[in-house]
C-alpha positions in Angstrom: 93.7 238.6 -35.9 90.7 236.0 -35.2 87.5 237.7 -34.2 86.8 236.7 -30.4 83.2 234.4 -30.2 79.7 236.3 -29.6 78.4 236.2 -26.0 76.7 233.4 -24.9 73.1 233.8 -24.4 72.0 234.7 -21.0 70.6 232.1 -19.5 69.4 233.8 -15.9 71.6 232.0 -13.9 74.7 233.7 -12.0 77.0 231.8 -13.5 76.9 232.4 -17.5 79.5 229.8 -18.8 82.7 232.2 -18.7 84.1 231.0 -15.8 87.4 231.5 -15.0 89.4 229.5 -12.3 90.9 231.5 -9.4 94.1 229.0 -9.6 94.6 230.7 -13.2 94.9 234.1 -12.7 95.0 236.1 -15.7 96.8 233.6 -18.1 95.5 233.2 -21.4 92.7 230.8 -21.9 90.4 232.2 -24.4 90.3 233.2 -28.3 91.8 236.5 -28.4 93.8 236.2 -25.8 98.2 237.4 -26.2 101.0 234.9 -25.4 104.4 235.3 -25.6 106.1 233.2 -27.2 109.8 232.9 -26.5 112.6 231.9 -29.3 115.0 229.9 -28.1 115.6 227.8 -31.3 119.1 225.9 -31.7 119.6 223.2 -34.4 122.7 221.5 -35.4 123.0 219.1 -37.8 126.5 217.1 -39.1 126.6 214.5 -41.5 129.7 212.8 -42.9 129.9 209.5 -45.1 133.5 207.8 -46.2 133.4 205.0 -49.2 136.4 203.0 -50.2 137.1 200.0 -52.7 140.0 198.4 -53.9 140.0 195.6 -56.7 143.1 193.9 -58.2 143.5 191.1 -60.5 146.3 189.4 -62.1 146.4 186.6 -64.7 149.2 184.8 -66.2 150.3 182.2 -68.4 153.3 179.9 -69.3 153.2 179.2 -72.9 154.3 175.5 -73.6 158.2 175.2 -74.5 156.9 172.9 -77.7 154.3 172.6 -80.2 153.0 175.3 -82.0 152.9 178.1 -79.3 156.5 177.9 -78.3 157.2 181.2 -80.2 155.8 183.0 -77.1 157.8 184.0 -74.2 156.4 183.5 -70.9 156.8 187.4 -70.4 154.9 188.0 -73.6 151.5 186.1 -72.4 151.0 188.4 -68.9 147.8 190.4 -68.0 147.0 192.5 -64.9 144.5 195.1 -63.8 143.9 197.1 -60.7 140.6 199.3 -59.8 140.8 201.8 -56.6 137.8 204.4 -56.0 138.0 206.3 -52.8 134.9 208.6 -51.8 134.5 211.3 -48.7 131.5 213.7 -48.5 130.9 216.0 -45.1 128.3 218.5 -44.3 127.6 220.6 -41.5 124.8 223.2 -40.8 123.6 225.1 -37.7 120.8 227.4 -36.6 119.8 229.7 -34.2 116.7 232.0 -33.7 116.1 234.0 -29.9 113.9 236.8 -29.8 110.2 237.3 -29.0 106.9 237.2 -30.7 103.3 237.9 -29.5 100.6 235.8 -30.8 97.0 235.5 -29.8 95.0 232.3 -29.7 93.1 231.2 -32.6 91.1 228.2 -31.6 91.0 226.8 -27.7 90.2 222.9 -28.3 88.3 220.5 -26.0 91.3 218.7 -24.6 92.8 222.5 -23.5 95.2 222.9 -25.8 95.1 226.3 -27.9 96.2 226.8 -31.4 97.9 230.4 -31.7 98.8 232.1 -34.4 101.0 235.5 -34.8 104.1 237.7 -36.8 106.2 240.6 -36.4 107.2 242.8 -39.1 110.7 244.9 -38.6 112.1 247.3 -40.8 115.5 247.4 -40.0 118.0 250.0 -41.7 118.5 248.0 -45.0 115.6 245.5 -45.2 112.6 244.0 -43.5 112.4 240.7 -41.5 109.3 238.9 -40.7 108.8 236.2 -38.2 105.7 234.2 -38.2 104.8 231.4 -36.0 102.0 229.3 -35.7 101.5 225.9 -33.1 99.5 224.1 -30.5 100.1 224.7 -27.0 99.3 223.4 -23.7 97.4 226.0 -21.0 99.9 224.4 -18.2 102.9 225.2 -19.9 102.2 228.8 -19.8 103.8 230.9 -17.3 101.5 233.3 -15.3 102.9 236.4 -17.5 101.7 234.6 -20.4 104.7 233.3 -21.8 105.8 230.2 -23.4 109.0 229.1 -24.6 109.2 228.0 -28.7 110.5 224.5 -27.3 106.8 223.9 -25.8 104.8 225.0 -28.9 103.8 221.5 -30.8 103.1 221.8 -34.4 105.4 224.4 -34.7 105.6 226.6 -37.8 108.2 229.0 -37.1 109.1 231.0 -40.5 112.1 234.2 -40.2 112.4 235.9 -43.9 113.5 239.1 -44.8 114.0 241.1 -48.1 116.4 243.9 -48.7 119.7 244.8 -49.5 121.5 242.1 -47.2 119.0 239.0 -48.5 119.8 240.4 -52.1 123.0 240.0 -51.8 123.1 236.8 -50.8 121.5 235.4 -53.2 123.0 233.8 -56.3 122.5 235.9 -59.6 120.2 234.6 -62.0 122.5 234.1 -64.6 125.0 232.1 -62.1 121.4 230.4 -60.8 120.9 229.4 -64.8 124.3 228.1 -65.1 124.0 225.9 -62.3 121.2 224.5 -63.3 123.0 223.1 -66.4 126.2 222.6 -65.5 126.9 218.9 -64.9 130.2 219.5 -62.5 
């Protein structure tokens, strides 16, 4: 967690340079401060590609009926060839991530914007998941009980990993992970 600034230095006046707008309330403004940050991550992706070619050829020749080449019948001196190649590759992958995750702000720049930074551990029954996210946001796009959804965080660095039983499983071997490295099919 980043360590809130020191005090500015008096400077005798009434107003010291921590001025807070009315109009704000208590959203969060300064290093230090919590925001919630609301998953509500959805990706889809589909991709699908289709190739096809098709080359024939065909040659023939009548041999003359005199001279030296007359031994040939025309069915004897015939030539053909065909080539077909059809291709078809599809993939398909989708995501989502909901949930919630309290960061705090790191760094409040000049033009407004704050960087945050946060991550929640769980230990569930057979594993622990961490989420960690990281972005810039915008002081007008957070709600006046300090939330924000994951849509509105720019720069986002959203990670979700979790090690246990469950990610072990569904990993390949490394044998199998060996093997696929070499096969060529």
């Amino acid at each position: 967690m980043p360590l809130p600034p020191p005090p500015p230095p008096a400077n005798g006046s009434i107003f010291q340079g921590a001025y807070v707008p009315l109009t704000s309330g208590g959203r969060a403004g300064a290093i230090g401060d919590i925001i919630t940050i609301q998953l509500v991550e959805r990706t889809a992706a589909t991709k699908s590609n289709a190739a096809g070619t098709q080359r024939d050829g065909d040659i023939g020749l009548s041999p003359p009926t005199t001279g030296p080449l007359s031994l040939f019948n025309p069915s004897d001196i015939a030539m053909g060839g065909g080539q077909q190649f059809k291709g078809k590759g599809e993939a398909s992958q989708s995501n989502a991530l909901s949930g919630e995750v309290s960061v705090t702000v790191a760094a409040v720049y000049p033009n407004g914007t704050m960087l945050v930074k946060g991550e929640k551990f769980l230990t569930l029954n057979r594993g622990d998941e961490r989420v960690q996210i990281s972005g810039i946001v915008r002081a007008i796009d957070i709600s006046p009980d300090n939330r924000i959804l994951s849509t509105r965080v720019a720069n986002a660095n959203i990670r979700y990993v979790g090690k246990g039983e469950i990610a072990r499983a569904s990993r390949q071997g490394w044998l199998q992970r060996f093997f696929s490295i070499i096969s060529p099919f």
